[in-house]
Phi, psi and omega in degrees: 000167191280006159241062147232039163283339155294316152326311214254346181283322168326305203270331148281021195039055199237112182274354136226186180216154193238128167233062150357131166182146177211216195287357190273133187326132195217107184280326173313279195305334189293329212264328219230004171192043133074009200053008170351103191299056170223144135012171130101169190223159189216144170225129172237155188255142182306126150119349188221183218270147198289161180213134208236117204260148154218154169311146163296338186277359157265336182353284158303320199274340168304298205307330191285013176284345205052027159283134177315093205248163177197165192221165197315342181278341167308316205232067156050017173312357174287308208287312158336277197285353156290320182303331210240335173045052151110019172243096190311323176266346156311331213252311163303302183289014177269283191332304188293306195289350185265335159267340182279352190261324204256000148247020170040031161285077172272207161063178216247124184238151177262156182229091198219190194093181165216109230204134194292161213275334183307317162311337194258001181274325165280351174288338205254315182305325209274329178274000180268332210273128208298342199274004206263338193045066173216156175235127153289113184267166172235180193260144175271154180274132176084337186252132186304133171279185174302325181311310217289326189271352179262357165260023152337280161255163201244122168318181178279345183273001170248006107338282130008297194281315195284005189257297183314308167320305219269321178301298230271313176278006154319287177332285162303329157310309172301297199315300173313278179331293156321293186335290179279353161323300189288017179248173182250182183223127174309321187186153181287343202271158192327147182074350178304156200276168163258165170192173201258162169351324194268340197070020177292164200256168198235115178210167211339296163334302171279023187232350170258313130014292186284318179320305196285325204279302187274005132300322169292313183268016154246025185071339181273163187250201213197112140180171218048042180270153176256149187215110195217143211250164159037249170268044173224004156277345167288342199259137182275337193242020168294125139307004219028169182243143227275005203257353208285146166266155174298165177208147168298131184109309212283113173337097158317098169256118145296084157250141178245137174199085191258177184220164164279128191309305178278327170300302204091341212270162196238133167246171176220159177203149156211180176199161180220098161253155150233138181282157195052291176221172182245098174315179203283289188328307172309322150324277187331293176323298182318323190278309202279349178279353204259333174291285178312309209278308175307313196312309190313307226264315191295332173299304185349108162191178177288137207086338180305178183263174078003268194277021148316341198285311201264330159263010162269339185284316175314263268280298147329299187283340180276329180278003159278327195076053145244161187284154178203147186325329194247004161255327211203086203270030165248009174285129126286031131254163156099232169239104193237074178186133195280169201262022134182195177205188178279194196165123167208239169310335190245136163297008153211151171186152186303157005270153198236142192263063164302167166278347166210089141200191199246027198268176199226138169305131200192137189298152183094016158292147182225138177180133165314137109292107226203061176284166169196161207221158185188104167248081175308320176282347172256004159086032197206129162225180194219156196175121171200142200208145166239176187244121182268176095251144178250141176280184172289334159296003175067013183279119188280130190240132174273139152256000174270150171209080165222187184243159200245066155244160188291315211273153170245152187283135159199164178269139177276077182268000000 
């Protein structure tokens, strides 16, 4: 979280850090100011309080980061464009060497954020240049960058923000569900189309449609979600096609992962319906992703390995005979995918409950639980996942609140 962040430059010896940014979206910087609706790039010395350069026309939208703000003209930028009359990159390289001296920054820096690369290569060379008395820190091979460790855990206003996120797409998952309720079914038996009053058939497109119209009116935002039917409910990273119509019996996999319009912050879910009935296999699969995804959960607590999590689903899924990375490691059936990962500002982000790394469970992890079963040749996948968190009591808490039955109910007409 962000206030072990002095801590943690400590610990990777890095006596300041550059978080480079300019209008293109930046979760580093977003994560260090609170989202502050502004620009701009920020610098800190290990021990002392961060400083946020921004343009003047953000100045107020800076301020609400509650970071120290100051814009290019503090560090002489007037004096700069006289000196120098229109030669742009003199004038960048001024800028840059007037703060890093007037913010008394040397010693081994770190560099992040996201900022376009032509700008940032001559920021690099300049920061190479032996007279800067700075060494450009790099990422160690096997080790976590700092973002990465600090968005391990979460304080309590990102606590808050995934709870709120989480309330909306919650919501939205019901709402989608009412939806196809309210379609008829030709007949029950399997393939039959769903369709409207009218009888127009109802598909994949228009359940995406509703998605996107009631994501804007829960605030949250809305794309690449997958809502994908029969064997492209098998393909895990399918989106489905907007054109397929529903049909009864046929697997569903719904993930959803919208952020908040004002936060940013991110949630992920899934369900796996059929409408009317649930074939026997599609049953099946579902009681074992349903095991799992409890067994697992049931385990939780602080200090555990991470990926003790991801060998309890082998192990499961293998004393079913179903394929897993570690029976067969080309498989596309069966389970091929570890069983979540963290999430805040970024839709993956540590800790990831893999099968290789090195993390160990600790309140404030926010993480998926996401087992899933996927037979593209039998034309059905399965999937169903929430978002967690362990409190300070090491008690694992949902942020998801929608319910898990497979059947969606519909009508014959």
């Amino acid at each position: 979280m962000r206030a072990d962040l002095d801590r943690l430059m400590a610990e990777y010896n890095l006596d300041a850090i550059v978080v480079l940014g300019d209008e293109t979206p930046n979760s580093q910087r977003d994560y260090l100011t609170s989202r502050a609706r502004a620009g701009g790039s920020i610098y800190k010395k290990r021990g002392e309080p961060a400083v946020y350069v921004v343009s003047p026309m953000e100045i107020d939208e800076a301020a609400k980061s509650g970071l120290a703000v100051k814009t290019m003209y503090d560090f002489g930028l007037a004096e700069l464009q006289k000196q120098h009359r229109g030669d742009i990159p003199a004038i960048r390289r001024g800028i840059m060497q007037n703060i890093f001296k007037s913010l008394g920054i040397s010693g081994r820096v770190g560099l992040y954020g996201t900022h376009e690369v032509n700008s940032t290569v001559p920021f690099i060379m300049m920061m190479l240049d032996n007279t800067m008395g700075v060494e450009l820190a790099t990422s160690e091979e096997n080790r976590p960058d700092l973002f990465s460790r600090m968005y391990e855990t979460k304080d309590d206003q990102e606590i808050a923000a995934l709870r709120d996120v989480g309330k909306r797409t919650s919501q939205l998952v019901s709402d989608t569900w009412e939806f196809i309720s309210q379609h008829y079914a030709t007949s029950l038996e399997i393939g039959s189309p769903i369709v409207d009053k009218n009888g127009n058939p109802l598909t994949i497109g228009a359940v995406k449609r509703f998605i996107r119209m009631r994501a804007m009116e829960l605030d949250v935002t809305e794309e690449d979600t997958i809502f994908a039917q029969g064997r492209d409910a098998a393909l895990p990273h399918s989106r489905g096609e907007d054109d397929d119509v529903l049909q009864v019996g046929k697997s569903i996999v719904y993930d959803i992962f919208p952020k908040h319009i004002h936060s940013g912050y991110y949630h992920d879910m899934t369900r796996t319906w059929c409408i009317g009935v649930a074939p026997a296999d599609v049953q099946a699969a579902y009681d074992d992703v349903m095991h799992v995804f409890h067994e697992t959960q049931a385990r939780m607590k602080i200090g555990e390995d991470a990926k003790l999590f991801q060998e309890m689903a082998l192990d499961y899924f293998e004393s079913k005979e179903h394929p897993t990375p570690r029976t067969r490691n080309d498989t596309m059936d069966g389970y091929v995918h570890s069983l979540g990962h963290g999430l805040g500002l970024n839709i993956h982000e540590a800790p990831g409950l893999r099968l290789y790394g090195p993390s160990k469970l600790e309140a404030g992890n926010v993480f998926t639980v996401e087992p899933g079963l996927y037979y593209p040749d039998r034309g059905y996948g399965v999937r169903v996942e929430d978002t967690v968190y362990l409190d300070d009591e090491g008690k694992l808490q949902t942020l998801t609140d929608f319910r898990y039955d497979l059947v969606i109910p519909i009508r014959v007409r």
